[in-house]
C-alpha positions as CSV (number, residue, x, y, z in Angstrom):
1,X,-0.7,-3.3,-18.6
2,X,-0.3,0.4,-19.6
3,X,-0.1,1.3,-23.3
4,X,2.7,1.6,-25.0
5,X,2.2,5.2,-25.8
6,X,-0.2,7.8,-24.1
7,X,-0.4,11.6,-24.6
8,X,-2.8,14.1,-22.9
9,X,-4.3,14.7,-26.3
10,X,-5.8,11.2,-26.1
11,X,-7.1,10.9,-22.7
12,X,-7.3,14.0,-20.1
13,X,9.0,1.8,7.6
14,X,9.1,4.6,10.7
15,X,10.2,8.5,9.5
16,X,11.5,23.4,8.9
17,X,8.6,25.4,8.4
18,X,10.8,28.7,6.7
19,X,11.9,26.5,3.7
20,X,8.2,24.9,2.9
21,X,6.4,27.8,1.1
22,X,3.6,26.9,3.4
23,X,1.8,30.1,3.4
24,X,-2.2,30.1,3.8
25,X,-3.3,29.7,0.2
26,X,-7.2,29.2,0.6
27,X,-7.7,32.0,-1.3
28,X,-6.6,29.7,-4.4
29,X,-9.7,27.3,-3.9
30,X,-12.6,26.9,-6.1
31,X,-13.7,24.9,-3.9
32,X,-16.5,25.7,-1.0
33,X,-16.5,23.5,1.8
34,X,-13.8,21.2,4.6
35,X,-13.2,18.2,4.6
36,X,-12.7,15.9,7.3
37,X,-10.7,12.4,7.2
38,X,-10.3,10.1,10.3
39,X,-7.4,7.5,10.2
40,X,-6.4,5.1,13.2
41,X,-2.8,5.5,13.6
42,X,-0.5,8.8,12.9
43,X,1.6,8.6,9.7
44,X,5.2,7.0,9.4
45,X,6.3,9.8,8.4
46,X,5.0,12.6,5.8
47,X,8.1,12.0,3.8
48,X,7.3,10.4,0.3
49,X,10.6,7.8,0.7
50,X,9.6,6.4,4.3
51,X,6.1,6.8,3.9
52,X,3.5,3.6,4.5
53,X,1.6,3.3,1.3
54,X,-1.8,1.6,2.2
55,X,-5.1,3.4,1.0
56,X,-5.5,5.7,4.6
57,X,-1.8,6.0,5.4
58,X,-1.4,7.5,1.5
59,X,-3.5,10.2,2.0
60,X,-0.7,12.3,4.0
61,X,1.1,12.4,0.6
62,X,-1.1,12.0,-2.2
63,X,-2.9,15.7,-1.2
64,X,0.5,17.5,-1.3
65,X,2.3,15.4,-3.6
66,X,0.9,15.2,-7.3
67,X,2.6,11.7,-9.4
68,X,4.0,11.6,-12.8
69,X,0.9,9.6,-13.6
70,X,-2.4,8.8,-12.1
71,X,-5.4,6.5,-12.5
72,X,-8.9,7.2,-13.8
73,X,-12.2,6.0,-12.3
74,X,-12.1,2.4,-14.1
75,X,-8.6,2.0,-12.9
76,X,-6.3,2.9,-15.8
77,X,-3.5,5.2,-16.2
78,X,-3.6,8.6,-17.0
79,X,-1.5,11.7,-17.2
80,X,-0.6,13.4,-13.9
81,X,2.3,15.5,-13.6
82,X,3.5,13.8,-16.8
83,X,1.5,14.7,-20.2
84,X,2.9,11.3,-21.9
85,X,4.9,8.4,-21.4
86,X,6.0,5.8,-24.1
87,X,8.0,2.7,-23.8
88,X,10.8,3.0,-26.6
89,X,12.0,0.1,-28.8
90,X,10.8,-3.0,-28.8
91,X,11.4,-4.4,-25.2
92,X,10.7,-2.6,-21.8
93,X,13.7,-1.5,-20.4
94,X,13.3,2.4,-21.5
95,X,10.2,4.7,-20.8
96,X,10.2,8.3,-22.3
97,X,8.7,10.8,-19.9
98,X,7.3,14.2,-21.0
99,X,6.3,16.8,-18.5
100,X,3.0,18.7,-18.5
101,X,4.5,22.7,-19.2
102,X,4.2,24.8,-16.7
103,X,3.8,22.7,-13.9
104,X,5.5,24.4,-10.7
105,X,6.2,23.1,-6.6
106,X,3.9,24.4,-4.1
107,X,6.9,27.4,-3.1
108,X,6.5,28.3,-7.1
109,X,9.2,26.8,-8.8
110,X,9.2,25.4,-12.2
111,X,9.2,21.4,-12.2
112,X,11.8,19.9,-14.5
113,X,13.1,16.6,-15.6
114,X,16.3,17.3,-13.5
115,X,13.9,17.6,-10.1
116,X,12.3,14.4,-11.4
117,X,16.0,12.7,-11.7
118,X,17.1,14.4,-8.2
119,X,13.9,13.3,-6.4
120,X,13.5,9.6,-7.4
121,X,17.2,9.1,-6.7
122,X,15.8,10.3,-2.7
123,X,13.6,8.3,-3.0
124,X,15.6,4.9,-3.7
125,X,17.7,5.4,-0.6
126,X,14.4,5.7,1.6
127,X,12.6,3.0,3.6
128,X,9.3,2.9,2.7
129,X,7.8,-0.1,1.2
130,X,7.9,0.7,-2.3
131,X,11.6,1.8,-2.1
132,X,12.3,-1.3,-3.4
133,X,10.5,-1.4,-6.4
134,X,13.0,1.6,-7.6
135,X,16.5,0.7,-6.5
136,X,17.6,-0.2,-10.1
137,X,15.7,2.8,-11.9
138,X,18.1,5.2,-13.4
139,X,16.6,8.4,-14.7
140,X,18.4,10.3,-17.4
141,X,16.8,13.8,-18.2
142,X,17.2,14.5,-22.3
143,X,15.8,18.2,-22.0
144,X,14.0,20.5,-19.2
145,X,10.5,18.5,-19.8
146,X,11.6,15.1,-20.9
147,X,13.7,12.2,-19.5
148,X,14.7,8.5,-19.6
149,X,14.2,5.7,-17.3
150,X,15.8,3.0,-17.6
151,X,15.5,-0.5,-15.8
152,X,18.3,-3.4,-16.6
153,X,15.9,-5.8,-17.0
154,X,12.4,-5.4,-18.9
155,X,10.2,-4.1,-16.8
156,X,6.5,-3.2,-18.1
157,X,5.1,-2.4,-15.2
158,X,7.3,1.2,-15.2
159,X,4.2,3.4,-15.5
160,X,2.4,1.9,-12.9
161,X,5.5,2.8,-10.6
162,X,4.9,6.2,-11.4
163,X,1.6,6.4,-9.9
164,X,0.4,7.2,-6.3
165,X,0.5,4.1,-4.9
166,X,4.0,3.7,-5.2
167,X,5.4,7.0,-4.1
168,X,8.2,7.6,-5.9
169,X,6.4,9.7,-8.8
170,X,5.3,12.1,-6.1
171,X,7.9,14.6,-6.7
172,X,10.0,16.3,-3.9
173,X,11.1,20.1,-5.0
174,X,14.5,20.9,-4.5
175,X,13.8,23.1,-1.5
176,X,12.4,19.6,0.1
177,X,15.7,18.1,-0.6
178,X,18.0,20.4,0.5
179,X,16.7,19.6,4.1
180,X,15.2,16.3,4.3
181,X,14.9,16.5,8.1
182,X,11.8,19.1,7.1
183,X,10.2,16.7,4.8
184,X,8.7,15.4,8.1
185,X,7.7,18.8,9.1
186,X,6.0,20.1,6.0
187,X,5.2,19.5,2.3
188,X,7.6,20.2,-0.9
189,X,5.4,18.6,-3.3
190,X,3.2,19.9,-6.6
191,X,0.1,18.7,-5.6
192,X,-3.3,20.2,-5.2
193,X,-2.8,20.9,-1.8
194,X,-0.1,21.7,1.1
195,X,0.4,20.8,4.7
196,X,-0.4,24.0,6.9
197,X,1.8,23.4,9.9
198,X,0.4,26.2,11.7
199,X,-2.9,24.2,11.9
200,X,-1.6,21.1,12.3
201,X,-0.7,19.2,15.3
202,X,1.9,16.0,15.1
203,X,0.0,13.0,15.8
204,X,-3.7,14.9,16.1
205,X,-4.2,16.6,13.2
206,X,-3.3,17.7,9.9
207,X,-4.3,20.2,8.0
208,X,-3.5,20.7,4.7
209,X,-4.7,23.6,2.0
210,X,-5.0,24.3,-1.4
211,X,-1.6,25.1,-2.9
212,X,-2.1,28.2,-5.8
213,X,0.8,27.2,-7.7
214,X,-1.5,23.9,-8.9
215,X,-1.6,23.7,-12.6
216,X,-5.5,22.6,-12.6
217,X,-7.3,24.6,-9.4
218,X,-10.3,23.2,-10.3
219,X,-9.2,20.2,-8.5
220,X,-9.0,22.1,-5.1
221,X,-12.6,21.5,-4.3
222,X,-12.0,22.0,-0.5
223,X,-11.1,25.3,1.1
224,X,-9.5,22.6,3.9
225,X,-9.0,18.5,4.1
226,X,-7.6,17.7,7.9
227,X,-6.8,14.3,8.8
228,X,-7.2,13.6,12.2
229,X,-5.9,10.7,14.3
230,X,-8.5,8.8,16.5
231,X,-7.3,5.5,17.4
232,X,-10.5,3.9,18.3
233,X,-12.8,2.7,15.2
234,X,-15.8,3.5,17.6
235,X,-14.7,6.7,18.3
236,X,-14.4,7.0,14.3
237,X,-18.2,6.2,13.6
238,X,-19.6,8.2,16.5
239,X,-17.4,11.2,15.0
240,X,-18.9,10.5,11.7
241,X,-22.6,9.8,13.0
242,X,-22.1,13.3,14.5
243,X,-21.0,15.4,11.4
244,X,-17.6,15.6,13.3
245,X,-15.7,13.5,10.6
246,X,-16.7,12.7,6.5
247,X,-14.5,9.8,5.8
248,X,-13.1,6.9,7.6
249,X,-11.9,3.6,7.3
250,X,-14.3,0.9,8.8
251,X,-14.1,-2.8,9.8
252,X,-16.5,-5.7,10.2
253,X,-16.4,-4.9,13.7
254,X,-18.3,-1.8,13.4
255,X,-21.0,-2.2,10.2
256,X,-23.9,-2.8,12.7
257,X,-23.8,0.7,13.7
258,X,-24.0,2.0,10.2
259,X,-25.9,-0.1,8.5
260,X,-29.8,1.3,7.9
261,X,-28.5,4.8,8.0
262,X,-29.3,6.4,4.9
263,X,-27.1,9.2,5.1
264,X,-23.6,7.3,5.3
265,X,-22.5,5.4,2.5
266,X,-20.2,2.5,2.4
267,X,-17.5,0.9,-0.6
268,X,-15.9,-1.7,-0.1
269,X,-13.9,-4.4,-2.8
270,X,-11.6,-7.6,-2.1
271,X,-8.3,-5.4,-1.8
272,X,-6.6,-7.5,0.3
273,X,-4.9,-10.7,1.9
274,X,-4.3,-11.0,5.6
275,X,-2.3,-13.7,7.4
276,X,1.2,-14.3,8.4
277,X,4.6,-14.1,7.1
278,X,7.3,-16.2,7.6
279,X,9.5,-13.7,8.0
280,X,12.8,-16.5,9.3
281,X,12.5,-18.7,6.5
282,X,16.7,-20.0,7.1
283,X,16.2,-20.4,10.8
284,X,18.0,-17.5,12.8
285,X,16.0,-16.9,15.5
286,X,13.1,-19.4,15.3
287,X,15.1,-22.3,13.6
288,X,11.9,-24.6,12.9
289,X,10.6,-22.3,9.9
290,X,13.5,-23.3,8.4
291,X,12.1,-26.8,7.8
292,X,9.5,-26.5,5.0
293,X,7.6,-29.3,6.0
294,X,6.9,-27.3,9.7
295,X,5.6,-23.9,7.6
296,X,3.1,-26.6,5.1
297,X,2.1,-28.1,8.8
298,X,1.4,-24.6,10.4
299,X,-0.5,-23.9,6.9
300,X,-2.6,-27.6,7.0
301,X,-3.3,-26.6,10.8
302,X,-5.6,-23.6,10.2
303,X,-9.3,-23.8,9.8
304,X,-9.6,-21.0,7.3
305,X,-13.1,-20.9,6.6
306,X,-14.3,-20.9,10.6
307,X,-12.1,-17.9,10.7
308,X,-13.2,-16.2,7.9
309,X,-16.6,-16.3,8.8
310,X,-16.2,-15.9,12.6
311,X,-13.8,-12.4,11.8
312,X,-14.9,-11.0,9.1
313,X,-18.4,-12.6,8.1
314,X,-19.8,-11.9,4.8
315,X,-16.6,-9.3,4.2
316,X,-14.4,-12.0,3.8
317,X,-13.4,-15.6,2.3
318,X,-11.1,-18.5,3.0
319,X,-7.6,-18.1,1.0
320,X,-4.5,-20.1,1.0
321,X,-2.2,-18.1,-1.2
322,X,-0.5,-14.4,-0.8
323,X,-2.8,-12.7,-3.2
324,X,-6.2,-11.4,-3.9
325,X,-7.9,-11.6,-7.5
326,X,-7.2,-9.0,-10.1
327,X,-5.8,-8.8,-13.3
328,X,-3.1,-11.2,-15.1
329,X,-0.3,-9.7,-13.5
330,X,-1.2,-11.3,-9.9
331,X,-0.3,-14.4,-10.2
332,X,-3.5,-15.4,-8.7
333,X,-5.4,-18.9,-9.3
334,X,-8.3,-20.1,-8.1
335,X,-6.7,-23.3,-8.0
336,X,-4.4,-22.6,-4.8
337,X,-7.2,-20.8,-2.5
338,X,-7.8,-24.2,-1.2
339,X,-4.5,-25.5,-1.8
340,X,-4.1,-26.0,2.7
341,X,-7.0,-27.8,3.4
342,X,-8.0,-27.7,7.1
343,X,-6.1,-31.3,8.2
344,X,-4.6,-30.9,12.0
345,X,-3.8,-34.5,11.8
346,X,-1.6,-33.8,8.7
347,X,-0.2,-30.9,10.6
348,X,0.9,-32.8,13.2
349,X,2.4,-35.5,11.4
350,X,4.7,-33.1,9.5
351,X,5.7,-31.3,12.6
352,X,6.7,-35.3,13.9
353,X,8.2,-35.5,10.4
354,X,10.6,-32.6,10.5
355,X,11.6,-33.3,14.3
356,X,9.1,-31.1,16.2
357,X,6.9,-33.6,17.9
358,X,6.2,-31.6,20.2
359,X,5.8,-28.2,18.8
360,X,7.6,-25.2,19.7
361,X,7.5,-21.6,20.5
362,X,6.8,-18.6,17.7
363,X,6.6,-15.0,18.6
364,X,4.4,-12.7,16.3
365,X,4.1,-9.8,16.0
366,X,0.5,-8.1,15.1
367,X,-1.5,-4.6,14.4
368,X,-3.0,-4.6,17.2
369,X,-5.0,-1.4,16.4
370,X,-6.9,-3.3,13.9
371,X,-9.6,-5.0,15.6
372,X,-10.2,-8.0,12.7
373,X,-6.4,-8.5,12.7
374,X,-6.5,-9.1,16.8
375,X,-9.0,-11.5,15.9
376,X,-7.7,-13.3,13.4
377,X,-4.5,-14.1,15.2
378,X,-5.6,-14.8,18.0
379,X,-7.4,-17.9,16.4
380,X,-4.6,-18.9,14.5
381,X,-2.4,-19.2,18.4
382,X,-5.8,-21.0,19.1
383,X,-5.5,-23.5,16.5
384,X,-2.1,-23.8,16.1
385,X,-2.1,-24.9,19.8
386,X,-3.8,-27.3,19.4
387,X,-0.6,-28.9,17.4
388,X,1.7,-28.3,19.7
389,X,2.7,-25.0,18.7
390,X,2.7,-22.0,21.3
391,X,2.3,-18.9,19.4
392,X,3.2,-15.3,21.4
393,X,1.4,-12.6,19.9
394,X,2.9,-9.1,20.8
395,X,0.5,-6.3,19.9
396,X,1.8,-2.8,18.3
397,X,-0.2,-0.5,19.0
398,X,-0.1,1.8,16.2
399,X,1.6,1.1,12.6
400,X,5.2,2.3,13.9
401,X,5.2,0.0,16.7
402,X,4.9,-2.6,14.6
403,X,6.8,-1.8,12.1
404,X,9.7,-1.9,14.5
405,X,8.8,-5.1,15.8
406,X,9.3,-6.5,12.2
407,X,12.3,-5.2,11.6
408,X,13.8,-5.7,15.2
409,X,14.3,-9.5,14.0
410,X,13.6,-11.1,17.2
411,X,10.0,-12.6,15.8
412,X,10.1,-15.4,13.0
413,X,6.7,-14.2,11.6
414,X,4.5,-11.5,11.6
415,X,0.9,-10.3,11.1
416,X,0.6,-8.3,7.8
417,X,-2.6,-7.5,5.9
418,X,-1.1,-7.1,2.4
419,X,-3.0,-5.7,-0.5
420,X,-3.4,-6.9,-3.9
421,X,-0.5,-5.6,-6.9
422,X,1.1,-7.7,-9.4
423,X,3.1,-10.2,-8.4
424,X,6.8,-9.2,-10.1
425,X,6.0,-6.1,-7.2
426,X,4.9,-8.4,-4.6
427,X,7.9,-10.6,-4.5
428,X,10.2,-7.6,-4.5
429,X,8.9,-6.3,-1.6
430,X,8.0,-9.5,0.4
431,X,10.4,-12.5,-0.8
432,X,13.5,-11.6,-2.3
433,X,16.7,-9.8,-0.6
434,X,15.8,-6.1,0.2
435,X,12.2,-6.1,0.2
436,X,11.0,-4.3,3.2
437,X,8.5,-7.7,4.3
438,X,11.5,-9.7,3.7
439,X,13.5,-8.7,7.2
440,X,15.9,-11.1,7.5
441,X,16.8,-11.0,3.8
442,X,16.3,-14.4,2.9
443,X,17.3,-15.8,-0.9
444,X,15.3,-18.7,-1.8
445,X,17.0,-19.8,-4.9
446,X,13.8,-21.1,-5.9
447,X,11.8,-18.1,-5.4
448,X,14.8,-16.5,-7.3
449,X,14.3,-18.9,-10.3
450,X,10.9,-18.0,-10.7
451,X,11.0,-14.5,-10.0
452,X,13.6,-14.4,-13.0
453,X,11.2,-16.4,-15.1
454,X,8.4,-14.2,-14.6
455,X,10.7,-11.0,-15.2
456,X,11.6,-12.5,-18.8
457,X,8.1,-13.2,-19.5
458,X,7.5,-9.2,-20.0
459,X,4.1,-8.5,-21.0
460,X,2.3,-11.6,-20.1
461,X,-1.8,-11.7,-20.7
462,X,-2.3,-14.9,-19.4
463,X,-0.6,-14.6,-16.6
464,X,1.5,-18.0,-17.1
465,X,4.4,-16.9,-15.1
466,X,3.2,-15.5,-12.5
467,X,1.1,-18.1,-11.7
468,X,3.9,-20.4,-12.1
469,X,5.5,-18.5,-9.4
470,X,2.6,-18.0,-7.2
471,X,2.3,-22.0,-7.0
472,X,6.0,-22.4,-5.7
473,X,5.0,-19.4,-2.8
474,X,2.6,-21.5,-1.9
475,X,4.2,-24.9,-2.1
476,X,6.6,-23.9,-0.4
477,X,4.6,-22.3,2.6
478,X,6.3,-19.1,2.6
479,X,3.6,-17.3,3.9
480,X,0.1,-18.2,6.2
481,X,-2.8,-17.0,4.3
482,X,-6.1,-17.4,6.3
483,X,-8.5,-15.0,4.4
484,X,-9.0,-12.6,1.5
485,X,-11.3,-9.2,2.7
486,X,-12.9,-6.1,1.7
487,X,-11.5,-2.9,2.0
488,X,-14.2,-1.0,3.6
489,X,-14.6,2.8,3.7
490,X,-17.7,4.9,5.1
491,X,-18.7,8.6,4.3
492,X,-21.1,11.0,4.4
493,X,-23.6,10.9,1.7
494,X,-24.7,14.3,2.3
495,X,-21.7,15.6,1.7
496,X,-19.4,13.6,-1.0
497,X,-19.6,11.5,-3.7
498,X,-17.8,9.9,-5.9
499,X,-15.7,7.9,-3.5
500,X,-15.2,4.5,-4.8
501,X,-12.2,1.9,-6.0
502,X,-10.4,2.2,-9.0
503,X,-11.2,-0.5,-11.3
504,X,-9.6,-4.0,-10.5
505,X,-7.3,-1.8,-8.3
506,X,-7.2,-2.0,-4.7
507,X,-6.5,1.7,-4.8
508,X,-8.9,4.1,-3.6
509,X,-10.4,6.9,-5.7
510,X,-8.3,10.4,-5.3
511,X,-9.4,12.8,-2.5
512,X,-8.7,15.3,-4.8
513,X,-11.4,13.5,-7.1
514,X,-13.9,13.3,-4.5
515,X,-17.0,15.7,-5.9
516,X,-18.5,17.4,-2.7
517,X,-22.6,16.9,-3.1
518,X,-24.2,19.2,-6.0
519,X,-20.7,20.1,-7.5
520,X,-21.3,17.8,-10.4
């Protein structure tokens, strides 16, 4: 949980050019090399409100975009746009925001609490997943460098919303919103770098450059950073192997041709959960997951542990709940990862129990650019077969694809990879009404019940409410859990360090952090 109070002084889904202020601005560097990123799949969308937040996908905005507040090395929060932030009162239902002075956009104007107001209230009305997390903010600016936010219920966990991972406390300049259209197109942010449309190609490359109007240039440390698109992992670690590429995302799939090379480095942590949801939980289009008894049968027919171990080895362990370990505010307990023991004969009396003897049909839809994902579901079809029930997996083939697959609602459960956050943000986005992994906007009065209990439980050490609410997720079988994994990430030694994870977070340290070697 974030401090009440903290002051500079105390610690340092799928979404123009003449309105960006995207002129070349390398001469503002202090720093004195490129750097080169490889991700799998073009972004969403470079828009803050329908942008895809995972740890790759966020670098699109976090470079151009600066947040309120950010995170230091061990994980906890620090000042970022915003010099302090204090809850006020006794409950937490009001956070006082102060500006750093002097902060300015990227086209050089001043950043005020006005911009702050006008840009989270964009971002509410977007569809990326953390939208969600900020319909019932209201931001009420008492001055040019302070504001209010408010929440109608208490709500510690306001600071952490303000930080990169969440989007909405990048904020969008007022040239951004005038044209929203061009937030697709270019940058309109105040962070340490811009997007340079004039090097970058849509769905290739981008190419983004230091922006002079940053309050602290000494975190430009690269004249360039380009992110470039390569679809194929392979084609990832042969760019890497070749000096072509710095930083990538790997996969079990690919650590044998890395591993004994002493000038690439590889982090990796327990980030997140992969598995599936059960996206039709009242029936509408595959009317059997509306039975409980069938989604505990599909859960008691998986053999997590042979899948683990056969997809992502020593990178990976069994799980049968929607979470990974980290701090109290999970919800997770040791006690549920082997709640769904492996019991096909269980499964299958269930199914006979709730009317499906003979099985049935459930489409699912899958990233099918992620080779340990392909993997992993197609062993669960294989399994689940087995009791009765034919599963029809239909690949996307990049993260738009399947995004519109989800939200198509014509599959009754989908593939997701989900990574760890505290659980009052988890169940907003994946099992109430609204949340973007919550399609058909089912309302589980019993998810509802505990989700309020856990709200009211404010700022809880020991975690007793959320894991309270994380046992009726699991009870309940509202999701398929098969393992928890490592995040894995590979570099080049010779040229960067300081790449790492963030404390218990699953976030990934800052590009903008990232010290190029002998700059320390």
């Amino acid at each position: 949980m974030a401090p009440r109070h903290l002051s500079l002084t105390a610690v340092a889904l799928a979404a123009a050019l003449s309105l960006a202020g995207c002129a070349s601005a390398g001469s503002a560097a202090s720093g004195h090399d490129d750097l080169t990123l490889a991700i799998s799949s073009e972004p969403i969308g470079l828009d803050p409100a329908i942008a895809a937040n995972g740890n790759t996908s966020s670098w699109f905005v976090d470079l151009a975009y600066q947040s309120l507040i950010s995170r230091d090395a061990d994980g906890k929060l620090v000042p970022g746009l915003a010099e302090k932030w204090e809850f006020l009162g006794k409950n937490f239902k009001r956070l006082k925001v102060t500006l750093r002075p002097d902060v300015k956009f990227a086209d050089g104007t001043p950043l005020t609490s006005k911009d702050v107001a006008a840009s989270i209230n964009y971002f509410k009305k977007g569809s990326g997943p953390s939208n969600v997390y900020f319909k019932d903010l209201d931001v009420q600016p008492t001055s040019d460098s302070e504001m209010v936010i408010s929440s109608p219920t208490d709500n510690p966990l306001m600071p952490t919303l303000l930080t990169p991972k969440f989007m909405g406390g990048g904020i969008i300049s007022p040239k951004g919103l005038e044209n929203p259209k061009a937030l697709n197109a270019a940058t309109f942010g105040a962070g340490p770098y811009q997007l340079d449309p004039a090097q970058t190609v849509s769905g290739d490359k981008y190419v983004y450059v230091p922006n002079e109007n940053y309050y602290d240039p000494q975190q430009t440390k690269y004249d360039k950073v380009t992110i470039r698109v390569i679809p194929n992992v392979t084609s990832q670690v042969q760019a890497l192997k070749t000096g072509q590429v710095d930083v990538m995302q790997g996969d079990v799939s690919i650590m044998s041709e890395v591993k004994g090379n002493d000038e690439i480095g590889v982090v990796s942590s327990p980030t997140f959960w992969n598995g599936l949801y059960f996206a039709d939980r009242e029936g509408k289009v595959s009317p059997a997951l509306a039975n409980e008894k069938v989604r505990q049968a599909l859960n008691y027919a998986i053999d997590r542990e042979a899948i683990a171990k056969a997809v992502y080895g020593e990178y990976g362990t069994a799980e049968s709940q929607p979470m990974v370990p980290g701090d109290s505010n999970t919800g997770y307990d040791p006690k549920l990862s082997n709640y769904y023991e492996y019991n096909p004969e269980k499964a299958k009396k269930l199914l006979a129990e709730a009317g499906y003897a003979d099985g049935f049909t459930l489409g699912v839809p899958y990233k099918g650019q992620q080779a340990p994902s392909t993997k992993m579901v197609q062993s669960i079809a294989a399994q689940l077969k087995k009791v009765g029930v034919k599963v029809q997996l239909e690949p996307g083939a990049n993260t738009g694809e399947w995004v519109s697959k989800l939200v198509s609602l014509k599959y009754g459960a989908f593939q997701q990879d989900s990574s760890g956050r505290p659980l009052l943000l988890a169940s907003q986005m994946g099992w109430l009404p609204g949340g973007v992994l919550n399609p058909f906007n089912v309302d589980d009065p019993d998810i509802d019940k505990a989700y309020k209990k856990l709200q009211a439980a404010g700022d809880d050490p020991e975690g007793a409410a959320a894991k309270a609410m994380m046992r009726v997720l699991v009870e309940k079988a509202v999701t398929l859990p098969v393992v928890k994994a490592n995040e894995i990430f590979i570099y080049d030694k010779t040229k960067i360090q300081d790449l790492k994870f963030l404390g218990e977070t699953p976030k990934l340290s800052y590009i903008y952090d990232w010290q190029p070697v002998g700059n320390k």
